[in-house]
N, C-alpha and C positions, 0 to 999 in steps of 0.2 A: 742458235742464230740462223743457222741454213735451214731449218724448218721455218722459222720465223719471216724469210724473204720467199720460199715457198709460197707461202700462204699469198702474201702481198703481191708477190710476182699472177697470184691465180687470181686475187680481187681486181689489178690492173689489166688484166687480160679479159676478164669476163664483164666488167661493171664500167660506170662511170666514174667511180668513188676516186677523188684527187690520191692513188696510191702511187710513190716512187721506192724502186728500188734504188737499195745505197754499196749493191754490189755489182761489180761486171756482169752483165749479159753474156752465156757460153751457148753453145749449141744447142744443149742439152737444157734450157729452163723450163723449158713451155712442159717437157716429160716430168721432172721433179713436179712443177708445178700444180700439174692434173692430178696428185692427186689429194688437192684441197681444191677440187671442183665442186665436191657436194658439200665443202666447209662454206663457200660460196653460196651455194643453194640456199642454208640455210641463213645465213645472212639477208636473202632477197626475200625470203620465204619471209621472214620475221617482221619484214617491212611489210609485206602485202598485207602480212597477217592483224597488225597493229592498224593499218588502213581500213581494213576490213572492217576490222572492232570498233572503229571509233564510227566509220561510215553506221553501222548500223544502229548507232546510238541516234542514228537522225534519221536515216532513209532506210525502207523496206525493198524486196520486189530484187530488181540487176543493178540496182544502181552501187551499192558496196560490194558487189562483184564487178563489176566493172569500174572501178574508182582500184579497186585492189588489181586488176590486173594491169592498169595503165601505170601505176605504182613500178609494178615490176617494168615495162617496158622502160620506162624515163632512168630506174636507178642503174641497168645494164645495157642503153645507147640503142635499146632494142636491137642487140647483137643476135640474139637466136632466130628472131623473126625473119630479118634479114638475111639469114642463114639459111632458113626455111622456103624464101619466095626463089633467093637464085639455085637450091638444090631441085626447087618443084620446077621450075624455070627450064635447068639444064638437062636432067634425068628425060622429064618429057618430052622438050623440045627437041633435043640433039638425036641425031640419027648415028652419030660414031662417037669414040671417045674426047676425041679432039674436039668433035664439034661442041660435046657439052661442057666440056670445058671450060670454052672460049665463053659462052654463053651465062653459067656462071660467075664468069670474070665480068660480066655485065652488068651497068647498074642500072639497066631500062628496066620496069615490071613488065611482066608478060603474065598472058590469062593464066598458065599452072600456075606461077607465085602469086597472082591476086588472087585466086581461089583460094590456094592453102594457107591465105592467111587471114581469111574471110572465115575458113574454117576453125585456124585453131584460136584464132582469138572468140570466135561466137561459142564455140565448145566450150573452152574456159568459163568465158564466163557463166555459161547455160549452168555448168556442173558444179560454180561454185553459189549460184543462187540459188539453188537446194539445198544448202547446208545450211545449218543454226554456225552462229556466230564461236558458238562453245566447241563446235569443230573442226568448222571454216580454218582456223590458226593451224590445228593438226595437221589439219590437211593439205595447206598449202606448202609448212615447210616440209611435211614428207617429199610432196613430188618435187617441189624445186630441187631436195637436196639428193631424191631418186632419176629424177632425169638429168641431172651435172653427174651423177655419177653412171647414167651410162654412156654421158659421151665420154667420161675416164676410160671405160672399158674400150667403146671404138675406135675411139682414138690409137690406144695400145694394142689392140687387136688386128687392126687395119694397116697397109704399110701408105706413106705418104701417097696420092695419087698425084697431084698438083706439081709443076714446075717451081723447083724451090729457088729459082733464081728470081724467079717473077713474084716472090711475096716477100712481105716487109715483114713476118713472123720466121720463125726461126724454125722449121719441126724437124722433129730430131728422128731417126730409123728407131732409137736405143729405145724398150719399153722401158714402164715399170718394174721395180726390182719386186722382189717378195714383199719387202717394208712398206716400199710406197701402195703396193695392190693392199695392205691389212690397213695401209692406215686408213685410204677409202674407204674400205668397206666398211670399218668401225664407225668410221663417222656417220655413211649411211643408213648404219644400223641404230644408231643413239639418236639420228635424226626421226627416224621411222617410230619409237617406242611411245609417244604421246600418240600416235594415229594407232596402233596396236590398242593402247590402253582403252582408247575409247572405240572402238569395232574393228574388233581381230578380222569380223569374216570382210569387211571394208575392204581391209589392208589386203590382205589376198587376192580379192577382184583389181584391184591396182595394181599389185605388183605384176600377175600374170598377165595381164593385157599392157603394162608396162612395159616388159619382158617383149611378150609378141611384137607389139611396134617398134622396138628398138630392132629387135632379128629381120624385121623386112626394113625396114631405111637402111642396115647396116649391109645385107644380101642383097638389096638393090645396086648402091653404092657399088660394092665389088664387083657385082657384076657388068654395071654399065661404065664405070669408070676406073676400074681398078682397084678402089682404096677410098679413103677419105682425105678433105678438104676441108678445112676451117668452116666454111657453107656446110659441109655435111654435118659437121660437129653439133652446129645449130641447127639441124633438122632433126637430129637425134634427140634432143635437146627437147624442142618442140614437139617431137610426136611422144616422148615416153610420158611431157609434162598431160599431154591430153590425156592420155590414155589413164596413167594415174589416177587425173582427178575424175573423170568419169567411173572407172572403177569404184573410189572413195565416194562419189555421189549416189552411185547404185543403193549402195547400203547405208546410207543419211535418208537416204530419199525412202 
């Protein structure tokens, strides 16, 4: 049953999906939680994916890549995005800790968040209109359920940076336990084997540039602010989903 609110506790935090928990809220959920970030993924992922398949059954060219990723933005409140504009926002703009901060805590766009997100929505969809339809599905729940799952890792890796009086989330110092880091990865790993099956050397070119862009948002992060931020979470989020599907488009393409 406490995996079962897990789970629910991660789709109400990351989605729009009508979920309530029917246990007390403790300090400690949002940690248990993350790590059915990537069970998440692929939830969003399946949606895009289904969007996708049905788009192409009408329309050629961006338009079922872009039909699929607007998919993803409307089912998760366009939480990562948002994430994405105030960490480009804060990281660039702020000249101290404090200042980016503050700046982050802002809900005006400024030119780093409209670019980065000029970027990673045109990347997305650039890299998923290269793909046939027969992989397009692979490959979107791979990376959705690959970049939730690296912001499991930043998240746990990173120590809170943010004033935790000042946020309406709860985040906890406590990482994952051993259980919760295997259950992630498991999941990661069974989310990934449809994209394996159909271009191993794909999956590699994404996971490794995956990788790479999560180690610079996460090194960025620490270094100009300390730690991560619920904003950071969704830049993690956003640059591993780019990088992914770009990698997986490499080898489609």
């Amino acid at each position: 049953m406490r995996e079962t609110e897990a789970f629910r506790d991660a789709l109400r935090f990351m989605t729009v999906l009508p979920v309530k928990s029917s246990e007390a809220i403790d300090a400690n959920w949002l940690t248990r939680a993350s790590r059915y970030f990537p069970a998440v993924g692929v939830v969003v992922g399946l949606v895009a994916a289904i969007v996708f398949a049905v788009a192409s059954r009408y329309w050629g060219g961006f338009v079922p890549a872009l039909l699929a990723v607007t998919a993803t933005a409307l089912i998760t409140g366009a939480l990562h995005e948002d994430g994405l504009a105030d960490t480009a926002d804060g990281l660039g703009g702020g000249r101290s800790r404090e200042v980016r901060l503050a700046i982050m805590k802002d809900s005006r766009l400024g030119t780093y968040g409209a670019l980065a997100l000029i970027f990673s929505v045109g990347l997305r969809i650039a890299a998923l209109a290269l793909m046939p339809p027969s992989y397009a599905w692979a490959a979107l729940v791979a990376a959705h359920a690959g970049a939730r799952a690296a912001a499991t890792w930043a998240m746990n890796m990173l120590p809170y940076a943010g004033d935790p009086a000042a946020t309406r989330i709860s985040y906890s110092e406590t990482a994952l336990d051993r259980s919760g880091a295997m259950t992630a990865l498991l999941i990661t790993l069974v989310a990934l084997l449809p994209a394996l099956a159909k271009a191993p050397s794909s999956l590699v070119a994404g996971l490794v540039l995956a990788a790479l862009s999560t180690l610079a948002v996460v090194a960025l992060a620490r270094r100009l602010i300390g730690g991560y931020t619920g904003d950071v979470l969704g830049a993690v989020e956003q640059a591993g989903e780019v990088a992914f599907l770009l990698g997986l488009a490499a080898g489609a393409h």
